[in-house]
N, C-alpha and C positions, 0 to 999 in steps of 0.2 A: 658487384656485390649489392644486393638488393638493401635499400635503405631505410632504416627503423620508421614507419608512421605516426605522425604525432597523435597523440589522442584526438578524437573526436570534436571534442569540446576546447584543447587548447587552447588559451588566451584567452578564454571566457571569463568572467570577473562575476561573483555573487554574494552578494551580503545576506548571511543567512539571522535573522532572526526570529527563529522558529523554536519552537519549543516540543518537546511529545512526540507525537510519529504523524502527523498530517505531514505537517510541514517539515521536519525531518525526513522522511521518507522522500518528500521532493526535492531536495539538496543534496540528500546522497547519492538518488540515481544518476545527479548531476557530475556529483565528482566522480561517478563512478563511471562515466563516459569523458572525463579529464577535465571541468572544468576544476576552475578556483577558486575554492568554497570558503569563505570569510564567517565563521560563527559566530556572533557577538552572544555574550553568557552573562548572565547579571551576576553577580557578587551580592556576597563573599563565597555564596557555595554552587554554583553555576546554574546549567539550566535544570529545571527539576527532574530530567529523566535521572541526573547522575546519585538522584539519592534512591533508587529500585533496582531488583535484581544485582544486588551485591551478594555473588555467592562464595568470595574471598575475598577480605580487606574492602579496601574502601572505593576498590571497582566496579561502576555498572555496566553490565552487559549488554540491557538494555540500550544503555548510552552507547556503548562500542559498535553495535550490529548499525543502526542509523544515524551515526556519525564518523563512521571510516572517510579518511582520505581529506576532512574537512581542519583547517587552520583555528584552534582555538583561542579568542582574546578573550579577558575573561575583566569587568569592569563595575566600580561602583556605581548604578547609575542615578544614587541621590546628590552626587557631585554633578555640577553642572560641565567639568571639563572632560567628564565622562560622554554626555550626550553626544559634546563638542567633539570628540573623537570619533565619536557613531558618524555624524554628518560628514567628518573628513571621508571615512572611508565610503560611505555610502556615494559620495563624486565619483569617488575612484574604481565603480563598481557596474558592471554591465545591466545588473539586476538587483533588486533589493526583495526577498522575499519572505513572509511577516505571517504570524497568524494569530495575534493578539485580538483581542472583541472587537467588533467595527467602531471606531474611533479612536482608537486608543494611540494608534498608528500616527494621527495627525493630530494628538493632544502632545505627543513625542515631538512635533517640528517636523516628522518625516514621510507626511500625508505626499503623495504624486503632486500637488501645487509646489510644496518646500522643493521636493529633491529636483522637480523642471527647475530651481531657480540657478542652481549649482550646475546639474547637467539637464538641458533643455531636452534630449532625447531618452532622457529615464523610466527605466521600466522598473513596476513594483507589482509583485503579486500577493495579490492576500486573501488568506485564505481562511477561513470563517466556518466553523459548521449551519447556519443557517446564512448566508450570503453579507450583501454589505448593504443588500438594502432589502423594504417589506417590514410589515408590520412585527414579523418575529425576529428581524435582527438583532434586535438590543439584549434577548437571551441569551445567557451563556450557555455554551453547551460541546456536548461530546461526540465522542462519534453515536452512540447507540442513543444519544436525543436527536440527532439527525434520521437515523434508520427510522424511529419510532415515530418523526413525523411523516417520513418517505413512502409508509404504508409497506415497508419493506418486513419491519417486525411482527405485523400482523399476517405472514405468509410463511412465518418459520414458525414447527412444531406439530402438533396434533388437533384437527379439529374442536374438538370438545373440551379440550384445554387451555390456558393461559400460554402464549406464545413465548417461546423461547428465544435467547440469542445466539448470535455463532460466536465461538470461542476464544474469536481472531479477531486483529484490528482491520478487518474487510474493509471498511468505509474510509478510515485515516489512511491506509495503503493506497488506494484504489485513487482516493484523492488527491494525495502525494503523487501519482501518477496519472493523473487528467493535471495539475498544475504543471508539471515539467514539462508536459504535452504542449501547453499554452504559452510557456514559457520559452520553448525553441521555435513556434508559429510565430512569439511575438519578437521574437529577434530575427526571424528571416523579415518579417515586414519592416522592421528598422533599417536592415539592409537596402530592402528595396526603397525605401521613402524619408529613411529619416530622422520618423520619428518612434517615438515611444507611446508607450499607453498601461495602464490601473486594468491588471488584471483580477478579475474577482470569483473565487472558485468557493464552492458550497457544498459541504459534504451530503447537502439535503439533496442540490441539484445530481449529485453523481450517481447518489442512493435511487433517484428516483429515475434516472436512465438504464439502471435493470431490469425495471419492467418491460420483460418480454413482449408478453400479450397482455397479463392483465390491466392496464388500462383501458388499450384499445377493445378489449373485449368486455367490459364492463359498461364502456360508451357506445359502444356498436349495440349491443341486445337491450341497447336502453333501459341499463341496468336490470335485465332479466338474470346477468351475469354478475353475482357476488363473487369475486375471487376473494378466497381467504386460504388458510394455513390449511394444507392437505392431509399431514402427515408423511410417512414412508416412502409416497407414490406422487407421479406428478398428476395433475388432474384436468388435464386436459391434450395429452396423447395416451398410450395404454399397450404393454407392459410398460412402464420406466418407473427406476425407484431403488428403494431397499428389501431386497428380497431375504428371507430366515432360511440358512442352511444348516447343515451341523456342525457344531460347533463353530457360527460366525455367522456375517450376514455377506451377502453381495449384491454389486450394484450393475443392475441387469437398466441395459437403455434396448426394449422388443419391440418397439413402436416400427410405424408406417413398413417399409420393407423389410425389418430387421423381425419381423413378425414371423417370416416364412424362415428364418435362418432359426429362428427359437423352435419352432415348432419343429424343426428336422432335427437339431438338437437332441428333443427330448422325444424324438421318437413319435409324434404326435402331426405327423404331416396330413392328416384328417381335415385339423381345424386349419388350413392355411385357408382355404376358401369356404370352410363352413359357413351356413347361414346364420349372424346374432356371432360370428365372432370374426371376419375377415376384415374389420376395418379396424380402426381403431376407435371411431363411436361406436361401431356394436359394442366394442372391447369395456369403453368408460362405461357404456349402461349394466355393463357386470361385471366392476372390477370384481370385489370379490370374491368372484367366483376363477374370474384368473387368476388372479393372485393366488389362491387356493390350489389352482393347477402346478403353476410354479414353482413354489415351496413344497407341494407336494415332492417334484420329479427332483429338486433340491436334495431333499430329506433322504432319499437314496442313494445319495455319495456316503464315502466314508468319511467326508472332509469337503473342505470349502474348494480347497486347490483344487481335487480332484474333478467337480465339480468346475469349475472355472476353465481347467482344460479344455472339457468335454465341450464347454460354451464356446471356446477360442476356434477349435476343429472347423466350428459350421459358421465362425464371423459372427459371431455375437455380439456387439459391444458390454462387456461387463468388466471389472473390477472387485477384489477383494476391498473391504474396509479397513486400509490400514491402520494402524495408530501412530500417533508421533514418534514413538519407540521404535515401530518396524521403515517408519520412512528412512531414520537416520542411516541407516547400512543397507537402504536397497540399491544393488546394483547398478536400475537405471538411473536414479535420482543423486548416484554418486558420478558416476560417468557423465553425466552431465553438466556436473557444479551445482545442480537444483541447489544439491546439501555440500556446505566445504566444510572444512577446517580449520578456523584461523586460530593464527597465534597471536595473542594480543601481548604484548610489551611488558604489562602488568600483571593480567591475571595468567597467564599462560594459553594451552589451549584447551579451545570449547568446539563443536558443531553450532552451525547456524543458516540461513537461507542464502545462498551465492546470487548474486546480479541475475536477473530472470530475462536480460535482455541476452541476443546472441548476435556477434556478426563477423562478417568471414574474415573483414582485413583486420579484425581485434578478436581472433579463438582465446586468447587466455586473459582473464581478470587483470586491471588494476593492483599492484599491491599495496593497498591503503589499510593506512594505519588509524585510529581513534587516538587525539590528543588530549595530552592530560590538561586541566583546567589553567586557562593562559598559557599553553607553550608556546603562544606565537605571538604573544605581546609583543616583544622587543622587535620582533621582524616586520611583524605591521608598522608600530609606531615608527619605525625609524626607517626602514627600506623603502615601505609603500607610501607614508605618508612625508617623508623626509622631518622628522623632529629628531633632533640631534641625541647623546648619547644623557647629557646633562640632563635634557626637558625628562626624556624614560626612566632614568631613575628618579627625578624628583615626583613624578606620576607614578609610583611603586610606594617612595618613600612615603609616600603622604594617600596612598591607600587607593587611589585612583583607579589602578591597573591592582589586579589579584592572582597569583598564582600558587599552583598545587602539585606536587609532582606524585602524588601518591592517590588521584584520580582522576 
């Protein structure tokens, strides 16, 4: 009889003191691959996500999707015996990871010098939207004041417009995920060595690792190359973009070889080697007028789909535009887990985004749950930390320790 596999991360120990979705985001993936994810929540009403996205009672959803599977403790921390409990568990903890302004962390006691002095090989990751150090750390900031200094803001939208944003937490997500990334690199090196080390992740640095090519092409043409906000289209291969069809738009990627599959497509196998359109810079020196071509042969479906088949037939890389509405019941995005179902405890159930990670000896998810505010007091203080039954309710009785069963 083949034997149950522990999770991935088993016996991994994390002190989450993160707030919002950067650093959220990078806890969860953690429990979401089995470690043991330790929340510390200030009191009296926990971390701020749990006051958004209450769409019954006094439940956040927000709070549920980025904190499945994590231990909640939930603590006064203008009591000093509050702190005191922070530093017990933070020993006892494989990783400590923080996303408070840079210092705030080691105005706390629990700067990387405090926590080597408790455990010698401690790792902390913190995680900052402009970094831990540089002239602009001392700002507070968000994800889209990260983006907007990344130069990333300034390449979303329409040229002759004021740049727009994406609608999603792109930068906290993405960052959340480069830290967990850093965070099992810097636990294999513990392994190997020993020791520990002050992880330091910037949603400015992760922002600014999308650039493609525009940077290198702006330094390369010694700045003959402005990259900025395109619009629709990308602007430096040709077809690729948003193309208008009827009733919807599509997202046609015609560039480099995928040029001759468009062109048979649409019936227009002329222009595969024409002169002034067979490359893809002939193509940018008119967009367009390609463009024009494409919407044109677009405009004679009777529909997007139909259209979109017709694209699939000859290998066209294209896509319809869905909307969040058409993702929740797409076939593929449900087969997959892209999109689940969870039943949360409290509010019942909702859709929401499933684990985006996949692997063979783990095909089905974790079933973690989001815990209401402190349901894991008593279990920390007294299991993990060994303080007796007496010490946890007098740390209740005297307001210390806070809990909520209602979210």
């Amino acid at each position: 009889m083949a034997t149950a596999l522990e999770p991935m991360l088993a016996g991994v120990k994390i002190l989450d003191l993160t707030r919002a979705l950067a650093g959220p985001a990078c806890t969860r993936m953690l429990a979401e691959m089995g470690a043991e994810v330790i929340k510390v929540e200030p009191g009296p009403g926990g971390e701020l996500s749990r006051y958004i996205s209450k769409w019954k009672g006094e439940r956040s959803l927000y709070y549920v999707q980025q904190n499945r599977g994590k231990k909640s403790v939930c603590v006064n921390l203008r009591d000093s015996r509050a702190l005191q409990l922070v530093k017990e568990i933070a020993a006892q903890c494989d990783v400590v990871v923080e996303n408070f302004k840079p210092g705030v962390i080691s105005d706390m006691g629990l700067g990387i010098e405090d926590l080597r002095r408790d455990k010698p090989d401690a790792i902390l990751c913190s995680i900052s939207a402009l970094g831990q150090s540089g002239p602009l750390a001392s700002k507070p900031g968000y994800d889209y004041i990260a983006q907007a200094y990344s130069g990333v803001t300034s390449m979303i939208g329409e040229p002759d417009e004021a740049p727009y944003i994406p609608a999603v937490g792109l930068g906290d997500v993405s960052t959340g995920v480069h830290a967990a990334l850093a965070i099992l690199a810097a636990l294999r090196h513990r392994d190997k060595t020993g020791r520990g080390q002050h992880l330091d992740i910037g949603l400015l640095d992760v922002y600014y690792h999308y650039h493609e090519a525009n940077v290198h092409s702006y330094s390369a043409s010694g700045g003959q190359v402005q990259p900025t906000r395109p619009g629709r289209h990308i602007d430096y291969v040709c077809p690729a973009g948003v193309f208008s069809g009827t009733g919807g738009e599509v997202m046609i990627m015609g560039f480099l070889h995928h040029w001759a599959d468009l062109c048979r497509a649409m019936g227009r196998e002329e222009l595969i080697e024409q002169e002034g359109w067979a490359t893809d810079a002939d193509r940018l020196r008119r967009k367009p007028e390609v463009v024009a071509v494409v919407e044109s042969w677009l405009s004679s479906f009777a529909d997007v789909k139909s259209a979109i088949e017709k694209l699939e037939e000859h290998g066209v890389p294209c896509a319809p535009i869905l909307s969040v509405a058409e993702t929740v019941n797409h076939p593929h995005l449900r087969e997959r887990g892209t999109v689940v179902t969870h039943n949360d405890k409290l509010f019942g159930e909702f859709d929401m985004p499933g684990f985006p990670l996949r692997f063979s000896d783990f095909p089905d998810p974790l079933p973690l749950e989001a815990a209401t505010l402190g349901e894991h007091n008593g279990e920390v203080v007294t299991e993990l930390l060994g303080h007796s039954e007496e010490e946890l309710e007098t740390l209740r009785k005297d307001g210390v320790l806070i809990e909520n069963k209602e979210c």
